[in-house]
C-alpha positions as CSV (number, residue, x, y, z in Angstrom):
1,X,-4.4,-13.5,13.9
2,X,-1.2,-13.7,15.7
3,X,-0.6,-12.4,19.2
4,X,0.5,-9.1,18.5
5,X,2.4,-6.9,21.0
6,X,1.2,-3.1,21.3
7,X,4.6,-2.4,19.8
8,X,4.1,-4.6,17.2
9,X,0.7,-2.8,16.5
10,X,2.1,0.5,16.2
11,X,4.8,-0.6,13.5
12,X,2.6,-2.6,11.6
13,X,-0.2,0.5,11.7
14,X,2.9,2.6,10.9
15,X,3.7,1.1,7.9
16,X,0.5,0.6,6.5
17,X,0.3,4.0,6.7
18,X,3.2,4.0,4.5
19,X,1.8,2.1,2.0
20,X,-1.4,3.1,1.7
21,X,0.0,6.6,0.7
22,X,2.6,5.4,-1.7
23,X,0.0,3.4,-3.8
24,X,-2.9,6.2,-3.5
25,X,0.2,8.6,-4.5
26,X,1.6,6.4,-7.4
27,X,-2.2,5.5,-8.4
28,X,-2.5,9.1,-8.9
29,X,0.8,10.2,-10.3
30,X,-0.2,7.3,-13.3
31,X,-3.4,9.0,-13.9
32,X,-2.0,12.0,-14.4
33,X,0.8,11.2,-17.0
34,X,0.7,11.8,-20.5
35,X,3.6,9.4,-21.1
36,X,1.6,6.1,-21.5
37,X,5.0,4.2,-20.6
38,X,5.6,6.1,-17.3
39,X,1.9,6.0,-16.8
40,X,2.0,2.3,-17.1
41,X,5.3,2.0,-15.0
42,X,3.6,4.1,-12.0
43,X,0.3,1.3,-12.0
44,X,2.9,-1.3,-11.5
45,X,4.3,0.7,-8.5
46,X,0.5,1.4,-7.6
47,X,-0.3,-1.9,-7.5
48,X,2.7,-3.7,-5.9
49,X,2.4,-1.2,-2.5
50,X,-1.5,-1.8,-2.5
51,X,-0.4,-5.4,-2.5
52,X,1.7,-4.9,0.3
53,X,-1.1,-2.9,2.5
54,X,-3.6,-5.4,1.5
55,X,-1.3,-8.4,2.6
56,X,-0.1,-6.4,6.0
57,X,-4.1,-5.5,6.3
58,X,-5.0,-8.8,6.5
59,X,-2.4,-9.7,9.9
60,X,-5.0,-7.3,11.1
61,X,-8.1,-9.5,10.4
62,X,-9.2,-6.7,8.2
63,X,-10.9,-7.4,4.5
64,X,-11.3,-4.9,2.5
């Protein structure tokens, strides 16, 4: 891990935040569809902001 500022901690926990929300949100939102298109559309979403918290996750040292 990278020397990380306290600043620097609180965006970074900030935006994680962020995408953890959008991605349980968008995760959700597909589930709940009944158009299998939009449905499908809404896992792409899903998946690219869990990307993006899993990738910012790890400048933490976390695994999950």
């Amino acid at each position: 891990m990278t020397n990380l500022t306290a600043k620097d901690l609180d965006v970074l926990v900030h935006v994680l935040t962020g995408e953890e929300m959008a991605f349980k949100k968008a995760r959700m939102y597909a589930n709940t569809l009944t158009d299998a298109a939009l449905a499908g559309e809404m896992e792409q979403i899903a998946s690219q902001h869990e990307q993006r918290f899993l990738a910012l996750y790890s400048v933490l040292g976390g695994t999950r």
